[in-house]
C-alpha positions in Angstrom: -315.3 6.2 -51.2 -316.9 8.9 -48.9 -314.7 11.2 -49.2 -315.2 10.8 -53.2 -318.7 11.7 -52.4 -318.5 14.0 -50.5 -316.5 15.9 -52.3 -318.8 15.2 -55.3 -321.6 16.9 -53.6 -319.7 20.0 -52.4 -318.5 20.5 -56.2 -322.7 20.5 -57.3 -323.3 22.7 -54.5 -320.7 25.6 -55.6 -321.3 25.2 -59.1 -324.7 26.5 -59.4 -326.1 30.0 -60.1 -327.1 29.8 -56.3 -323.1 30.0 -55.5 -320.9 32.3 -55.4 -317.1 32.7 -56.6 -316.0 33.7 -53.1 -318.0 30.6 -51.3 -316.5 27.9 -54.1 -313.3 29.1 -53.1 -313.8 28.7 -49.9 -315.2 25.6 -50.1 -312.3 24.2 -52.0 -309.6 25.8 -49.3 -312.1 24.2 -46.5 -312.0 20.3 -48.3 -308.6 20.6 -49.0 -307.1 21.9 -45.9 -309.2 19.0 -44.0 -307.6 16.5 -46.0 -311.0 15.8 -47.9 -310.3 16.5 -51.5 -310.3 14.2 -54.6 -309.3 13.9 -57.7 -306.2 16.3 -57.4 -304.7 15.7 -60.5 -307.3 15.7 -62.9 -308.5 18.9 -60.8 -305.3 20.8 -61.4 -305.9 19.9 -64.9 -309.9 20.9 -65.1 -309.4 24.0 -63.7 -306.4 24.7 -65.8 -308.9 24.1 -69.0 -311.7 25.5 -67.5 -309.9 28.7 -67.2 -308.8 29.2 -70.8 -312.0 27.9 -72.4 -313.9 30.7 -70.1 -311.8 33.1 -71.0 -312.1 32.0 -74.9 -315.6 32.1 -74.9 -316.0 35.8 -73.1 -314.0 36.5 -76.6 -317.2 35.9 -78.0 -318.9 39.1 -76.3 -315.9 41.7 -77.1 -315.5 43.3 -80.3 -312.6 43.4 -81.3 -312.3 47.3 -81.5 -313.3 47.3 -78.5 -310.8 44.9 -77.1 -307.8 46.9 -79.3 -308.9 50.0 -77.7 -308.6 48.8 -74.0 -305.4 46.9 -74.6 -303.7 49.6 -76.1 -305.2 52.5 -73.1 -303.6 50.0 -70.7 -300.3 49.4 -72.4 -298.6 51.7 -70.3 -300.2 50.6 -67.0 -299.3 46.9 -67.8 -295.5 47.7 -69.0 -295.0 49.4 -66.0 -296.4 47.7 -63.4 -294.7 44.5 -64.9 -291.4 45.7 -65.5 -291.8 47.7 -62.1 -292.6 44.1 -60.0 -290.3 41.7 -61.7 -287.4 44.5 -61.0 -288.4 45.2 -57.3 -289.7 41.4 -56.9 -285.9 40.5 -57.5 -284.5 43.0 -55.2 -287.3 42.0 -52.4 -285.4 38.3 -53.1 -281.9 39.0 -53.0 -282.9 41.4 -49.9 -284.4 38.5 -48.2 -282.4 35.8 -49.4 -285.2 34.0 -50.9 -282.9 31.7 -53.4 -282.9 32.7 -56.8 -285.3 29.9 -57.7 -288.0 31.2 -55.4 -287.2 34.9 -55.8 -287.9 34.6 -59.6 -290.8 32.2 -59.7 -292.4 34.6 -56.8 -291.9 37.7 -58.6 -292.7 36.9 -61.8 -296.7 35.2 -60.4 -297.2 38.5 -58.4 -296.0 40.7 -62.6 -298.1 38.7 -64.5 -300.7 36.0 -63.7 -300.0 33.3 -60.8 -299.6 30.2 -61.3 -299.4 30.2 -65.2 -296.3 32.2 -64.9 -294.8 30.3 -62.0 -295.5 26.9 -64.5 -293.9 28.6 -67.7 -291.0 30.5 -66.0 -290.5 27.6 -63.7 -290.6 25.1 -67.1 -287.8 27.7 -68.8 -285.3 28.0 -65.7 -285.5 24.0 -64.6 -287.0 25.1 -61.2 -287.3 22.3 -58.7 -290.4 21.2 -57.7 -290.3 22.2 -54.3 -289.6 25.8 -54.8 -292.2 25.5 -57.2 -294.3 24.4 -54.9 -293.4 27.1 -52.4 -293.6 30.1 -55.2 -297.2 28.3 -55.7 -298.1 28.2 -51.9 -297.3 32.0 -51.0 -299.4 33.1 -54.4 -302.1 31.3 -54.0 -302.3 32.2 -50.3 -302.3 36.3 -51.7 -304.6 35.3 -54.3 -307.9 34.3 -51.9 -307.0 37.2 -49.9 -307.2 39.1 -52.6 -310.5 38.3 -53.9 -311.6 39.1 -50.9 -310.3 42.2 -50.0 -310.3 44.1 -53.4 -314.1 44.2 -54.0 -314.3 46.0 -50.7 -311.8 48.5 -50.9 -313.1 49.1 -54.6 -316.8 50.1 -53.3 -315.2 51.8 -49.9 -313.6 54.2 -52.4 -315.8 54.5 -54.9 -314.3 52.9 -57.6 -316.1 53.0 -60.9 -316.4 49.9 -62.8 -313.5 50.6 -65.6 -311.2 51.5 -62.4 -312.0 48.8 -60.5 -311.9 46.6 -63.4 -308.2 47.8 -64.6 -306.9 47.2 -61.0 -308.0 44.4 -60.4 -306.3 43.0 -63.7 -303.4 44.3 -62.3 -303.5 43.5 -58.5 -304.7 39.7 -58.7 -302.7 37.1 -59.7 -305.1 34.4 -61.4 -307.7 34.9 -64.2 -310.0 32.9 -62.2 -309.6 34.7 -59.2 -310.1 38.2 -61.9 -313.2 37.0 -62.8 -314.7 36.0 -59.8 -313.9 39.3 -57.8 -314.7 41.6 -60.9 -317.8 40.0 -61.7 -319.3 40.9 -58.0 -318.6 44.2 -59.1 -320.8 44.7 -62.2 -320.8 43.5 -66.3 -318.2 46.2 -67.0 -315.4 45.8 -64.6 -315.7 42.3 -65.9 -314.8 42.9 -69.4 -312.1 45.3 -68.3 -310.4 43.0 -65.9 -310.6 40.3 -68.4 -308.8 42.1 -71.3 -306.3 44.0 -68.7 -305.2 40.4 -67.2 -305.3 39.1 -71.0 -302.8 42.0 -72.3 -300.6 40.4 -69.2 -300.9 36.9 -69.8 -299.0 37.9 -73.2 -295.7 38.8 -71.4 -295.1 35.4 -69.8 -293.4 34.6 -72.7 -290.7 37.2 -72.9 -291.1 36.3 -69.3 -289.9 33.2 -69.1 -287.3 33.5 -72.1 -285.5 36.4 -70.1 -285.9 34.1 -66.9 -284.0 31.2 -68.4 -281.8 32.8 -70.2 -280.6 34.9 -66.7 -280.9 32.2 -64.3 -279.0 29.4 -67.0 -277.3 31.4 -69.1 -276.7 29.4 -71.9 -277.3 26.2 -70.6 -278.6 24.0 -73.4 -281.3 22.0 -70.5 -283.3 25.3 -70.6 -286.7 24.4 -72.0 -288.4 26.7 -74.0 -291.8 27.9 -72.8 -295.3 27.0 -74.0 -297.1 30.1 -75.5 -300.5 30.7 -74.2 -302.4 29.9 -77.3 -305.8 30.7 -75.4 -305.6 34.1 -75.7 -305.1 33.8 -79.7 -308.1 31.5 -79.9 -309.8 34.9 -77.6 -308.7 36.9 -80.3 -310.0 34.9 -83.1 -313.6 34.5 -81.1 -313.9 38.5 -80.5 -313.2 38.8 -84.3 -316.2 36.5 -84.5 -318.4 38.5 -82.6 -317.0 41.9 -84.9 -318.2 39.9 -88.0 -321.4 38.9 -86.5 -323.0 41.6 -84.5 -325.5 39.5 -83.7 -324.1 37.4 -81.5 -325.0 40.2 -78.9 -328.2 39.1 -78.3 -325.8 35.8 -76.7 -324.4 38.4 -74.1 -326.1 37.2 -71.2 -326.0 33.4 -71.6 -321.9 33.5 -72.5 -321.6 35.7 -69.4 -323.4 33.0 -67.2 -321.7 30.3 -68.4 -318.3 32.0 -68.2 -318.9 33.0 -64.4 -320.2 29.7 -63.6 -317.1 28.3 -65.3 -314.6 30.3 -63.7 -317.0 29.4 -60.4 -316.2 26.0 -60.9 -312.3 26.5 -61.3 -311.7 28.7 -58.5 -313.7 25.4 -56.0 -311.2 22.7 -58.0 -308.0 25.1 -57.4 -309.2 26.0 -53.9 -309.1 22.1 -52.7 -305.7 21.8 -54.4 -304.2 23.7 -51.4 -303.0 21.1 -48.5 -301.5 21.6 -44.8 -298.0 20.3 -46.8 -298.3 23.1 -49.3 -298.8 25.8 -46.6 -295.5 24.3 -44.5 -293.5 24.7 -47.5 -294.1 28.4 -47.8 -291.0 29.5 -46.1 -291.0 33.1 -44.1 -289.0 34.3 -46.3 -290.4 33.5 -49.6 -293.8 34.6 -47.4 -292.7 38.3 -47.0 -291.2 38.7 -50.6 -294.8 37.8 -52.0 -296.7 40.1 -49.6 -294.5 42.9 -49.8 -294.3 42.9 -53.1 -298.2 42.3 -53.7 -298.9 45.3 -51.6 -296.5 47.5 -52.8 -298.3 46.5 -56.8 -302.0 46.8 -55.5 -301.4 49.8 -53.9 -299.4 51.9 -56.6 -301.9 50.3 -59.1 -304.3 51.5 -57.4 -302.9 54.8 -56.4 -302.2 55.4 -60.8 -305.9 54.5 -61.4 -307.7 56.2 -58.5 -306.1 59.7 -59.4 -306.4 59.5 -63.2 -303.1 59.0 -64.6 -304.0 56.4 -67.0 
């Protein structure tokens, strides 16, 4: 019962204004690492809606021009960097000797968007759930780092807020973790982040049809994967906002209620992590992750920081 409390407590203390994304994170890590965390199912599932209804609302701020104009300026960053991982991701594995299981679910969290990918693509290929569970582990690991360490680098180079915005689209795996190191950085490497991870999220489909039909080849067991509707229902709430300019003078409110949400997810996903979790990440699945993390951030990076989109 105290530890239901207590982790009650900690959850009204990182949800606030008064918090940050970086401390609820931490937080979460901190419970769940100490063995104090609760509810972990119907966390996993929170956090899971949390996200996407965050990210519909923000839909509600963006005109759609706007949102058409950014997606189609990043097209080429987000084809190549995607294409670029998942190809380099599987050659990291089969380098490695990672399992094809791992090597795929690995590679294609670091191309698109975390754990959402590692779900669908591991749903399409029948991945077991301990390499699941590993794929997960070395991912989310990056991920905290990640939100972290970006912001930093960002301000230590002088990153404006469009740049820093479109990289870290690109360079961090989850949308929560997007929105809580892109919001530190100001209003407009928000909204950049957001729609460069969104114009992402859209490939884990093809994704995870490519990855079933490679790994099974035919096998009839292949499920097919669940399309991310969120971003539709994005779509259909930025239209909103085109047909009803006034919905501007909401700007402020849906952006605090969006950070505070994605807040919120980032403490839930953060106690999800155990000491088992951790163990399971094998060295080698480890070292594909990292490698192939860095090698993304940084020619991300390098792309955006001299101009070339």
């Amino acid at each position: 019962m105290w530890k239901i409390c207590l982790f009650s407590v900690v959850l009204v203390a990182v949800s606030g204004p008064w918090s940050r994304a970086d401390v609820a994170l931490v937080a979460g890590i901190t419970l769940g690492l100490c063995g104090l965390s609760s509810f972990a199912k119907q966390s996993k599932t929170a956090s899971k809606w949390l996200i996407q209804i965050c990210v519909v609302v923000l839909g509600l701020r963006l005109d759609l021009a706007v949102v058409a104009h950014s997606a189609i300026e990043g097209l080429s960053l987000a084809a190549g960097t995607i294409i670029g991982a998942v190809v380099l991701g599987l050659f990291l594995g089969k380098l490695l000797k990672c399992g094809r299981e791992v090597s795929t679910l690995v590679t294609s969290g670091t191309a698109i968007c975390g754990g959402s990918a590692i779900v669908a693509v591991g749903t399409a290929i029948n991945a077991s759930t301990s390499a699941m569970a590993v794929a997960t582990g070395a991912i989310f690991i990056l991920n905290a780092v990640g939100l972290w360490t970006l912001p930093v680098i960002g301000h230590s180079l002088g990153l404006t807020e469009v740049q820093f915005g479109q990289w870290a689209g690109v360079a961090l795996h989850d949308i929560a973790s997007v929105g809580g190191a892109s919001s530190s950085y100001g209003p407009v490497a928000f909204d950049t982040a957001t729609i460069v991870k969104l114009t992402r999220v859209i490939w884990i489909f093809p994704l995870a049809i490519f990855a079933g039909q490679w790994m099974r080849r035919g096998d009839a067991s292949v499920a097919k994967p669940a399309f991310p509707w969120f971003i539709i229902l994005f779509l259909l709430a930025s239209c909103v906002r085109t047909i009803f300019p006034q919905l501007k003078s909401l700007e402020v409110d849906v952006i605090f209620c969006s950070g505070l949400g994605f807040q919120l997810a980032l403490f839930l996903i953060g106690s999800g992590l155990s000491r088992e979790a951790i163990k399971k990440v094998g060295w080698r699945a480890f070292v594909q992750a990292t490698v192939l993390w860095i090698i993304v951030a940084a020619g991300s990076l390098g792309v955006i920081y001299w101009g070339v989109v």
